[in-house]
Structures are given as C-alpha cells and as structure tokens.
CHARMM internal coordinates of N, CA and C (Angstrom, degrees):
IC EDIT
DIST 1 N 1 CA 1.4458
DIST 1 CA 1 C 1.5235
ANGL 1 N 1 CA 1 C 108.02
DIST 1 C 2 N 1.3584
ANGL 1 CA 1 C 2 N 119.01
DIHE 1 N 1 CA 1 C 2 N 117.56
DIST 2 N 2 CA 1.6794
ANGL 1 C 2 N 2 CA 117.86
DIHE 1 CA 1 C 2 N 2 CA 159.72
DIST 2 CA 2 C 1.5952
ANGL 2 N 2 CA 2 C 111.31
DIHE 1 C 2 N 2 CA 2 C -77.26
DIST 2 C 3 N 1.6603
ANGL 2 CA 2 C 3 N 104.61
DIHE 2 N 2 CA 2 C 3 N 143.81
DIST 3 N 3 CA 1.3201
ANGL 2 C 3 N 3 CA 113.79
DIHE 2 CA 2 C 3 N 3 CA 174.34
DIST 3 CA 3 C 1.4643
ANGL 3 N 3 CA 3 C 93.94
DIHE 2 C 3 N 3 CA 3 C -109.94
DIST 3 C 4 N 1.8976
ANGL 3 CA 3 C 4 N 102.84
DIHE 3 N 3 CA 3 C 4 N 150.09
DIST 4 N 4 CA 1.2809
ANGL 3 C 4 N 4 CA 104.08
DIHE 3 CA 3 C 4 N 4 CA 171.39
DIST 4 CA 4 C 1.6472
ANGL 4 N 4 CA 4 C 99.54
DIHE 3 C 4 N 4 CA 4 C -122.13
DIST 4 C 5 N 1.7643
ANGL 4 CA 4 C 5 N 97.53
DIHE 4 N 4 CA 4 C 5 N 71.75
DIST 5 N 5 CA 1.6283
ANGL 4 C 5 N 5 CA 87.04
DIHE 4 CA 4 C 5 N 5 CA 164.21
DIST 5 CA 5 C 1.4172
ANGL 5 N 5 CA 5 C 112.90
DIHE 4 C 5 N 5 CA 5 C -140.87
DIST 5 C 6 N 1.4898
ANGL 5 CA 5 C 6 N 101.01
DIHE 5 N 5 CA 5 C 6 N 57.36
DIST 6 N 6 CA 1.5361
ANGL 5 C 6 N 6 CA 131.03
DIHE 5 CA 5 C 6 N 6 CA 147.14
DIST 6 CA 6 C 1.9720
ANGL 6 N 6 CA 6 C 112.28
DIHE 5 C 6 N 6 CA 6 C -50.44
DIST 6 C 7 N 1.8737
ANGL 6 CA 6 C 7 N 91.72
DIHE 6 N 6 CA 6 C 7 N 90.68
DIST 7 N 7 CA 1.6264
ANGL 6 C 7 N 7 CA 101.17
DIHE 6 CA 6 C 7 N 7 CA -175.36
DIST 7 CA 7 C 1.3109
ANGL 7 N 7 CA 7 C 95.51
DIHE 6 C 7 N 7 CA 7 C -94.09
DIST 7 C 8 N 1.6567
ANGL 7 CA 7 C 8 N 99.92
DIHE 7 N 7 CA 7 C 8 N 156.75
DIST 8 N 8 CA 1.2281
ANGL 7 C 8 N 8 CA 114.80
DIHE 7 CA 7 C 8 N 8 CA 170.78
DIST 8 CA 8 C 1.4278
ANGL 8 N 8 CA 8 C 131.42
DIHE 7 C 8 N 8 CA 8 C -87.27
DIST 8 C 9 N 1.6654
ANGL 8 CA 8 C 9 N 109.85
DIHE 8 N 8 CA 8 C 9 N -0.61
DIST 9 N 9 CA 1.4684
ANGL 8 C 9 N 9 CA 126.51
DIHE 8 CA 8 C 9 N 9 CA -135.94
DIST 9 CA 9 C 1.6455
ANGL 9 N 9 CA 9 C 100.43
DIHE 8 C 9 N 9 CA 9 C -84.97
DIST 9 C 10 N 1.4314
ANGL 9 CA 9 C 10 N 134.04
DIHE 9 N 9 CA 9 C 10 N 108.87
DIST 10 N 10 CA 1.6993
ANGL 9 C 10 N 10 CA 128.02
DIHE 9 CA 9 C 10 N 10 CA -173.48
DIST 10 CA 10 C 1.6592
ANGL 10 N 10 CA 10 C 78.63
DIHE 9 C 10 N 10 CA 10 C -105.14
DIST 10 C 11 N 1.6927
ANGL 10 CA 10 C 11 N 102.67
DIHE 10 N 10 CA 10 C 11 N 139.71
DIST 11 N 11 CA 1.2243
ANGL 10 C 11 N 11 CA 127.79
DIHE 10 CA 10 C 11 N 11 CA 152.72
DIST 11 CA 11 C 1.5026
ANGL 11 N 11 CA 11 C 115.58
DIHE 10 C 11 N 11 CA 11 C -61.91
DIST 11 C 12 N 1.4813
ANGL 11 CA 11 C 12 N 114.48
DIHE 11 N 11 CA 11 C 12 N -41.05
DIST 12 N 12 CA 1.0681
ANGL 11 C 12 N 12 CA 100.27
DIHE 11 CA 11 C 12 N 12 CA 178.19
DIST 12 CA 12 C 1.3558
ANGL 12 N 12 CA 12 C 149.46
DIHE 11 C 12 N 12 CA 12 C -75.42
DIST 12 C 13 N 1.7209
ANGL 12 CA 12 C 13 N 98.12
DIHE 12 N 12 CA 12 C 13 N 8.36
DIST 13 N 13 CA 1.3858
ANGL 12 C 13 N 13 CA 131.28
DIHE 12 CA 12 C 13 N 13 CA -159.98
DIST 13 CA 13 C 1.4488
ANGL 13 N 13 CA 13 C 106.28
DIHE 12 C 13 N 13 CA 13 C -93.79
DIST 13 C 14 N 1.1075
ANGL 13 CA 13 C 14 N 131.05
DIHE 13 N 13 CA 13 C 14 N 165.43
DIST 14 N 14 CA 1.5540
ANGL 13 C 14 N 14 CA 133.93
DIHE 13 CA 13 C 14 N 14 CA 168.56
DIST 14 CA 14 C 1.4700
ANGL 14 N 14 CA 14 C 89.29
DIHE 13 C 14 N 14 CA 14 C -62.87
DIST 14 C 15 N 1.3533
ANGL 14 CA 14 C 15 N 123.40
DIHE 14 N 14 CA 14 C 15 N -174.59
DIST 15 N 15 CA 1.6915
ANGL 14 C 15 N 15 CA 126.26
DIHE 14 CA 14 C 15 N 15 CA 164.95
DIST 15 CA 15 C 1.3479
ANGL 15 N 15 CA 15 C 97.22
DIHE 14 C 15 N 15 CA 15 C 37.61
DIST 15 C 16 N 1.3568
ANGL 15 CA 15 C 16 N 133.47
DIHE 15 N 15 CA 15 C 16 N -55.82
DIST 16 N 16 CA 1.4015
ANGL 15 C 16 N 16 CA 99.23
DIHE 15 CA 15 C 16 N 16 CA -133.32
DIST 16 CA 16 C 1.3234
ANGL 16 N 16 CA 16 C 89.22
DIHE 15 C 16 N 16 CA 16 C 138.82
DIST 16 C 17 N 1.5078
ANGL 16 CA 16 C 17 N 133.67
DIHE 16 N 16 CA 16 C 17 N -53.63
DIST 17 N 17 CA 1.3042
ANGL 16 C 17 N 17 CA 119.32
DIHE 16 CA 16 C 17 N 17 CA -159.88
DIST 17 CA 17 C 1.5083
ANGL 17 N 17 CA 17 C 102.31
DIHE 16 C 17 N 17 CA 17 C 118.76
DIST 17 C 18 N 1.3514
ANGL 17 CA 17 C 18 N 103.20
DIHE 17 N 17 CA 17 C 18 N 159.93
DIST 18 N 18 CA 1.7443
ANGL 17 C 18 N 18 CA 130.16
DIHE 17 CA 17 C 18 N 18 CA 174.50
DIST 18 CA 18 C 1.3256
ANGL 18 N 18 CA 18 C 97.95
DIHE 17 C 18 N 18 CA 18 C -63.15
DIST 18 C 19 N 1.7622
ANGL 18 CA 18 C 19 N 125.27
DIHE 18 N 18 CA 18 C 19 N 105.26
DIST 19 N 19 CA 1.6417
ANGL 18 C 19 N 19 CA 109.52
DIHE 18 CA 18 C 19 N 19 CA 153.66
DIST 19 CA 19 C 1.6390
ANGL 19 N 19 CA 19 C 135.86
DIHE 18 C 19 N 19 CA 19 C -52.00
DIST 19 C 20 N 1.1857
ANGL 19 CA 19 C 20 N 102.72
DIHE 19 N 19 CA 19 C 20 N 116.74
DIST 20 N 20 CA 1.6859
ANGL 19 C 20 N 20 CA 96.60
DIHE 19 CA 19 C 20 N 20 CA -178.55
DIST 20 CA 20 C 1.6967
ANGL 20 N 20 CA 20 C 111.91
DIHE 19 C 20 N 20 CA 20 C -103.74
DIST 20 C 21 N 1.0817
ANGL 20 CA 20 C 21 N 118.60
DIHE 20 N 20 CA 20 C 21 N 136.96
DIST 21 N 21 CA 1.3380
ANGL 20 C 21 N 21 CA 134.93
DIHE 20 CA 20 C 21 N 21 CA -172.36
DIST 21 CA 21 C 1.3884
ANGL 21 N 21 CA 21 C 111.43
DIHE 20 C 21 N 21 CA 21 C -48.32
DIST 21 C 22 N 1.2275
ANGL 21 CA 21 C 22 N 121.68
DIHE 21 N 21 CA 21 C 22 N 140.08
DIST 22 N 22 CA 1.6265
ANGL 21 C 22 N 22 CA 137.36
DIHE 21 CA 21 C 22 N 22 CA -168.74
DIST 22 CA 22 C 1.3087
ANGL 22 N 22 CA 22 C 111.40
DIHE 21 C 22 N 22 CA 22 C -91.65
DIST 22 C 23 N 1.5751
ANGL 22 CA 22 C 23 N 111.56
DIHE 22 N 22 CA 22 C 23 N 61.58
DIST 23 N 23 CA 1.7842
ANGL 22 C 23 N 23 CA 118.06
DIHE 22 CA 22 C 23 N 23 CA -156.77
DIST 23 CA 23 C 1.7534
ANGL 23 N 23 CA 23 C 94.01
DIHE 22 C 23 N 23 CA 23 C -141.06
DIST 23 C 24 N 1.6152
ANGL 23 CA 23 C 24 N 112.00
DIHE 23 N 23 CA 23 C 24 N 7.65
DIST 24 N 24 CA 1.4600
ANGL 23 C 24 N 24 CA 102.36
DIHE 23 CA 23 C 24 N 24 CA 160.94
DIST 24 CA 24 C 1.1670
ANGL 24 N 24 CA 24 C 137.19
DIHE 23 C 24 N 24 CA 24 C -55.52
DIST 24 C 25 N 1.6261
ANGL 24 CA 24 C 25 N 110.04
DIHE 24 N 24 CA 24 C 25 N -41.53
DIST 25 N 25 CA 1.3932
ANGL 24 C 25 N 25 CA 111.95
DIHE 24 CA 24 C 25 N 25 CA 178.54
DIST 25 CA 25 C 1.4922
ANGL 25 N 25 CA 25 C 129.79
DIHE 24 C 25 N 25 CA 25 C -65.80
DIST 25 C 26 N 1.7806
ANGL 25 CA 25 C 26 N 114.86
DIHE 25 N 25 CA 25 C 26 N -48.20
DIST 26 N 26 CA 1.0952
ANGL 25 C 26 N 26 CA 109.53
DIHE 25 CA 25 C 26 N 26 CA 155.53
DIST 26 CA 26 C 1.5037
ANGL 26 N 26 CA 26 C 140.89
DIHE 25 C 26 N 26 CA 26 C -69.67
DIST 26 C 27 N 1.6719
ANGL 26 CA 26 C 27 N 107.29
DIHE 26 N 26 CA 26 C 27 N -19.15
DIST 27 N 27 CA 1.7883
ANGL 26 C 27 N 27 CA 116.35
DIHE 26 CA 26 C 27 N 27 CA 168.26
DIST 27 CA 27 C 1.3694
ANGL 27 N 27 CA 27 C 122.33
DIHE 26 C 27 N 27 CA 27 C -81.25
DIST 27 C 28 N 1.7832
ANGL 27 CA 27 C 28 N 113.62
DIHE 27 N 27 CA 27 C 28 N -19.91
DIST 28 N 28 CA 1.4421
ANGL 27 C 28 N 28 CA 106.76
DIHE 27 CA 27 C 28 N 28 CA -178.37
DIST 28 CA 28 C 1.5416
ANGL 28 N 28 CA 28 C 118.12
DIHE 27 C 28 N 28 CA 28 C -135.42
DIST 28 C 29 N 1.3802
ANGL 28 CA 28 C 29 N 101.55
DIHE 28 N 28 CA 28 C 29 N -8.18
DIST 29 N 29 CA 1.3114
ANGL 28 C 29 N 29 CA 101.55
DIHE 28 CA 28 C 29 N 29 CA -160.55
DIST 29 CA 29 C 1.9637
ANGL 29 N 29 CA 29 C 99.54
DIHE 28 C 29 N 29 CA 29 C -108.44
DIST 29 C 30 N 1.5688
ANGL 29 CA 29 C 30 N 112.65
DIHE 29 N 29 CA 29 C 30 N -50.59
DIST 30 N 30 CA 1.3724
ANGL 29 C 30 N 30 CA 97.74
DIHE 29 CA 29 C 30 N 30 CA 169.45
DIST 30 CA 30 C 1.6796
ANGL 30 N 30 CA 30 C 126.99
DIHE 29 C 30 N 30 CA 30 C -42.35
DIST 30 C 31 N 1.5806
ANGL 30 CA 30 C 31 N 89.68
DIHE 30 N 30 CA 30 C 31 N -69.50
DIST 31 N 31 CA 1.6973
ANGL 30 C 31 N 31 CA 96.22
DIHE 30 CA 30 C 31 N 31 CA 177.64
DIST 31 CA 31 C 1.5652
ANGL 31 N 31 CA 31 C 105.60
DIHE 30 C 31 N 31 CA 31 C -45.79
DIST 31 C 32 N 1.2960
ANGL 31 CA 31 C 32 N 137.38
DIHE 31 N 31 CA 31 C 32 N -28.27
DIST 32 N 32 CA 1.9679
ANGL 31 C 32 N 32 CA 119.55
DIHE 31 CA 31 C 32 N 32 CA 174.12
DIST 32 CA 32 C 1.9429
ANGL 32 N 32 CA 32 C 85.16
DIHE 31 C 32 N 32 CA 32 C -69.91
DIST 32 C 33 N 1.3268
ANGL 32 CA 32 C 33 N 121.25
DIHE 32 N 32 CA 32 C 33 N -58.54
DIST 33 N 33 CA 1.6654
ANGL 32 C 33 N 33 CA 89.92
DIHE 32 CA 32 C 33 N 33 CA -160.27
DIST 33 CA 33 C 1.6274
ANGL 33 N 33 CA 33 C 109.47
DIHE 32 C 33 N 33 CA 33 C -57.93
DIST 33 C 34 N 1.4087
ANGL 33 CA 33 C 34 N 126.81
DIHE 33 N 33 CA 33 C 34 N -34.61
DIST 34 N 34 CA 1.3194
ANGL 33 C 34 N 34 CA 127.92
DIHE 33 CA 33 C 34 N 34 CA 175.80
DIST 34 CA 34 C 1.6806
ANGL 34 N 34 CA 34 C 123.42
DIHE 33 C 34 N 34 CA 34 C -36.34
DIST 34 C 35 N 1.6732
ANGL 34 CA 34 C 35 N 94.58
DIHE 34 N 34 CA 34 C 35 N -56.65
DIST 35 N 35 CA 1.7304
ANGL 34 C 35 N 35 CA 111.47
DIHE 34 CA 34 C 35 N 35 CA -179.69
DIST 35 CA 35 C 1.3365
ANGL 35 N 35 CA 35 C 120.54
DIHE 34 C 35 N 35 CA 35 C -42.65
DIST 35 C 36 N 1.5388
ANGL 35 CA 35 C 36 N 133.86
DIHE 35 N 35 CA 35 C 36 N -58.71
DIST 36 N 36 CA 0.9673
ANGL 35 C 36 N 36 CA 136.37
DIHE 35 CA 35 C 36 N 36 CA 131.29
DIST 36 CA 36 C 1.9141
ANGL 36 N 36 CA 36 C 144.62
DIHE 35 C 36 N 36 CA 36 C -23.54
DIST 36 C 37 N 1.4003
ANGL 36 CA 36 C 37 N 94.99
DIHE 36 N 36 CA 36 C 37 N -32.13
DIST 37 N 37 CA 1.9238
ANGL 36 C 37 N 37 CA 96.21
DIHE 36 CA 36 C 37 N 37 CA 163.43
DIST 37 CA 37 C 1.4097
ANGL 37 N 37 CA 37 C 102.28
DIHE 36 C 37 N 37 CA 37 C 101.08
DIST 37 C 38 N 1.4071
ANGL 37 CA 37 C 38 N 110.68
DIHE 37 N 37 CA 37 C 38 N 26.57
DIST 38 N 38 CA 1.6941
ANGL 37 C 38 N 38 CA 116.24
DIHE 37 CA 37 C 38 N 38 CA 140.36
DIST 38 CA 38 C 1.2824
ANGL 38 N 38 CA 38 C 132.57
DIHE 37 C 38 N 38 CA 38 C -47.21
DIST 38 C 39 N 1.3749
ANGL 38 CA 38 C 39 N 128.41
DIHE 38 N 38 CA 38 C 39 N 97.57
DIST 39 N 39 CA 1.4507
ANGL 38 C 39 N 39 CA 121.71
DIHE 38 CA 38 C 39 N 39 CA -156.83
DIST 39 CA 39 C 1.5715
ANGL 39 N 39 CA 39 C 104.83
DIHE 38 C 39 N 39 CA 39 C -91.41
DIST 39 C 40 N 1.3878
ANGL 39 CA 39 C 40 N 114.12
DIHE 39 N 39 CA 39 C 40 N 152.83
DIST 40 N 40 CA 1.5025
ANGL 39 C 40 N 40 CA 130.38
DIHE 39 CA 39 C 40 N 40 CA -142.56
DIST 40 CA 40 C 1.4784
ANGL 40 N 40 CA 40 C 92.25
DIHE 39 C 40 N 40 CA 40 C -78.99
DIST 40 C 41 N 1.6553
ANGL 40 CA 40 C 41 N 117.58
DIHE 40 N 40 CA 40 C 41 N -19.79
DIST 41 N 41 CA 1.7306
ANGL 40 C 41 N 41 CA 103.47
DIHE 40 CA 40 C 41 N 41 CA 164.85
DIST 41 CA 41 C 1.0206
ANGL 41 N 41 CA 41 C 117.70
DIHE 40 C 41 N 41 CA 41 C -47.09
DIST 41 C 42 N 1.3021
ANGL 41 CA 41 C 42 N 102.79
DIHE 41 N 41 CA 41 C 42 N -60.34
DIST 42 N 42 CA 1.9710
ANGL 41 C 42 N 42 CA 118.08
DIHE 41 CA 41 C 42 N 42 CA -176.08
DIST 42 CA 42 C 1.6082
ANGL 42 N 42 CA 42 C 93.49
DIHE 41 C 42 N 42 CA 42 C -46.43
DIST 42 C 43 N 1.1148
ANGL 42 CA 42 C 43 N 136.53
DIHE 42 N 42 CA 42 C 43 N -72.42
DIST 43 N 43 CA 1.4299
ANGL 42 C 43 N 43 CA 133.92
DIHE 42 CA 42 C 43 N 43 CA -152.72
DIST 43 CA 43 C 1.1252
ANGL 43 N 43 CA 43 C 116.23
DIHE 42 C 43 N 43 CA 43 C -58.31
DIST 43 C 44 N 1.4574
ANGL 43 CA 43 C 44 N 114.25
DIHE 43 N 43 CA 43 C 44 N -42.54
DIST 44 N 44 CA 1.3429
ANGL 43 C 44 N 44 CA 130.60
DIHE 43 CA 43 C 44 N 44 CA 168.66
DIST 44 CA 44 C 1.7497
ANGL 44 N 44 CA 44 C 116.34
DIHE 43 C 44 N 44 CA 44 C -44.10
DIST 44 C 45 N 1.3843
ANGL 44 CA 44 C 45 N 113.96
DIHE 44 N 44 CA 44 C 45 N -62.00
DIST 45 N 45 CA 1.4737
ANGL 44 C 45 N 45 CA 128.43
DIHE 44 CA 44 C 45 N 45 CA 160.57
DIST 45 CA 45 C 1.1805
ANGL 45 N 45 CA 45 C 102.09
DIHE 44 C 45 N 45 CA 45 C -47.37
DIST 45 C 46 N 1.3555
ANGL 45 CA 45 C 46 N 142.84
DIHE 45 N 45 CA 45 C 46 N -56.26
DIST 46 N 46 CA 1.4022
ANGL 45 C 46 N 46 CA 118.52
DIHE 45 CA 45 C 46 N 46 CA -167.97
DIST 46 CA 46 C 1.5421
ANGL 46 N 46 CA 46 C 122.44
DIHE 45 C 46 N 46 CA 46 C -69.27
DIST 46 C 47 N 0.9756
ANGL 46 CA 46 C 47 N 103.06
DIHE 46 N 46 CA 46 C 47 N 0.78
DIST 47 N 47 CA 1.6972
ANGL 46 C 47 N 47 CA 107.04
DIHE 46 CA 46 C 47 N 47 CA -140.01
DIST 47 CA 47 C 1.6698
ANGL 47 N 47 CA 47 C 104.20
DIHE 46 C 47 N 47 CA 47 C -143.38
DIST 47 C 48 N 1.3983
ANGL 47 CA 47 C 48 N 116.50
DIHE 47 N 47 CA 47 C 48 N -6.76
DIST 48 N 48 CA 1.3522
ANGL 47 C 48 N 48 CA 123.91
DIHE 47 CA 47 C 48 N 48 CA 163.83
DIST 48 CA 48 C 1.0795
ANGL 48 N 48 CA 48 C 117.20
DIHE 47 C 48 N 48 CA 48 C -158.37
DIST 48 C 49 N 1.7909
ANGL 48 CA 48 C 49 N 132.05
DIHE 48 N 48 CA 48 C 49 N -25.63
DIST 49 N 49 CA 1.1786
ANGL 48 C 49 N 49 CA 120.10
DIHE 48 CA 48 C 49 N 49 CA -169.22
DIST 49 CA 49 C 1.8453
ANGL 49 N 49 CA 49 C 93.25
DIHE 48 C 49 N 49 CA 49 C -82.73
DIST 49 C 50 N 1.5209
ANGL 49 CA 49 C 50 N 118.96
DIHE 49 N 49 CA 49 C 50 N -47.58
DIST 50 N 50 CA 1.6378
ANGL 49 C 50 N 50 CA 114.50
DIHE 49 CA 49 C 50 N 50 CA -167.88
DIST 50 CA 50 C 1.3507
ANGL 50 N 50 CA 50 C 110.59
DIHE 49 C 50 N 50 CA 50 C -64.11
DIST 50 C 51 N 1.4439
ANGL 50 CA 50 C 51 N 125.63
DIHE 50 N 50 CA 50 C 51 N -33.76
DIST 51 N 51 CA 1.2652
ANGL 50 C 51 N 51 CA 117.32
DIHE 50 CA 50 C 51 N 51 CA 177.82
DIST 51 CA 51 C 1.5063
ANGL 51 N 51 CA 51 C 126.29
DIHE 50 C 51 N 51 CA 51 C -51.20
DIST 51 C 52 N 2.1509
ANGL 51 CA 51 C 52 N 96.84
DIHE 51 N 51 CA 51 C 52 N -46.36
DIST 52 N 52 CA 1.6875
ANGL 51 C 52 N 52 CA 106.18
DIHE 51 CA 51 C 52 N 52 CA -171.93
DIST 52 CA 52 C 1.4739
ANGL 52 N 52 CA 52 C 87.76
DIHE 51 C 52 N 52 CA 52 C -55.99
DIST 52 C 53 N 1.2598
ANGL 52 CA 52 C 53 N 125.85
DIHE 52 N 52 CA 52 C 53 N -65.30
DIST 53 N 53 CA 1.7114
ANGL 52 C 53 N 53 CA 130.76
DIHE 52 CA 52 C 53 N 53 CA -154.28
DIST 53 CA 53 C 1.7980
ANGL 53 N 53 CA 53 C 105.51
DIHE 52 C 53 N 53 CA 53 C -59.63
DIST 53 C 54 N 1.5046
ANGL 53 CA 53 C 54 N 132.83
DIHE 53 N 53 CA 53 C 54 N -2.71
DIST 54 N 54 CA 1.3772
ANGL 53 C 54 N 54 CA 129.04
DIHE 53 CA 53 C 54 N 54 CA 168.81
DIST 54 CA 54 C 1.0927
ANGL 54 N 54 CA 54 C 83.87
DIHE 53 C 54 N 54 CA 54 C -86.33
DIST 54 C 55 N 1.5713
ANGL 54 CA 54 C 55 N 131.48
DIHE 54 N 54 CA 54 C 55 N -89.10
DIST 55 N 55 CA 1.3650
ANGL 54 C 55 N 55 CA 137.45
DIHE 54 CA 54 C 55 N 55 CA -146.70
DIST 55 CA 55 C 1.9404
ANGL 55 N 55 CA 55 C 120.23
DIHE 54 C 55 N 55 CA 55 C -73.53
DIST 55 C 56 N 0.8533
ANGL 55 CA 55 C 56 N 105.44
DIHE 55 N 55 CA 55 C 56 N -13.11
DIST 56 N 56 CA 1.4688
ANGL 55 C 56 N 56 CA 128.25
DIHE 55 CA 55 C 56 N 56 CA 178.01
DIST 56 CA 56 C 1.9162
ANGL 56 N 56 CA 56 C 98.02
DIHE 55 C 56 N 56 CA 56 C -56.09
DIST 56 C 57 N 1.4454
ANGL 56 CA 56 C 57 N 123.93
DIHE 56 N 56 CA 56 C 57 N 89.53
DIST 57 N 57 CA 1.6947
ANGL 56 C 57 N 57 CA 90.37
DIHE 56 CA 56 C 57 N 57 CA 175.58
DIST 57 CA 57 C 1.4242
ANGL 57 N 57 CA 57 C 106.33
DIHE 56 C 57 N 57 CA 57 C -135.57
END
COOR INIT
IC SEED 1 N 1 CA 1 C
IC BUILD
C-alpha cells in the first residue's frame, strides 16, 4: 500500500513552513514506477486495491 501523507510541515520554519500540495504521488512518484515498465496492474493494487482491503471492515 502507498501512503500519500508526504507533509510539508519543517519545525524549523515559522508555522511550520510553506504548505505544498499533496500531488507527489500522482506527479512524481507514479510516473518514476511507470518509466521503468511498472504495469498499471501493479499500480492499480498499490494504490486502490491494498488500501480498499486495509480500510474496508
């Protein structure tokens, strides 16, 4: 299962830091498993079938 809770939050920042949008997984991280010849089953399973089957109860 991939999580998409890639935070933006630096302690060392005032606030916390500049929020940056929660668009890593689908803007940077699929297309790297794609580039290589990750087939969209696999992606699919990671990315919808394992989640329904964690939270599914």
């Amino acid at each position: 299962m991939i999580s998409q809770d890639r935070g933006w939050y630096d302690p060392d920042k005032p606030g916390g830091g500049t929020p940056e949008p929660f668009t890593h997984l689908v803007d940077s991280f699929l297309p790297a498993l794609r580039a290589p010849g990750v087939d969209e089953d696999t992606i699919t399973t990671l990315t919808r079938t394992n989640p329904f089957r964690a939270f599914a109860r």
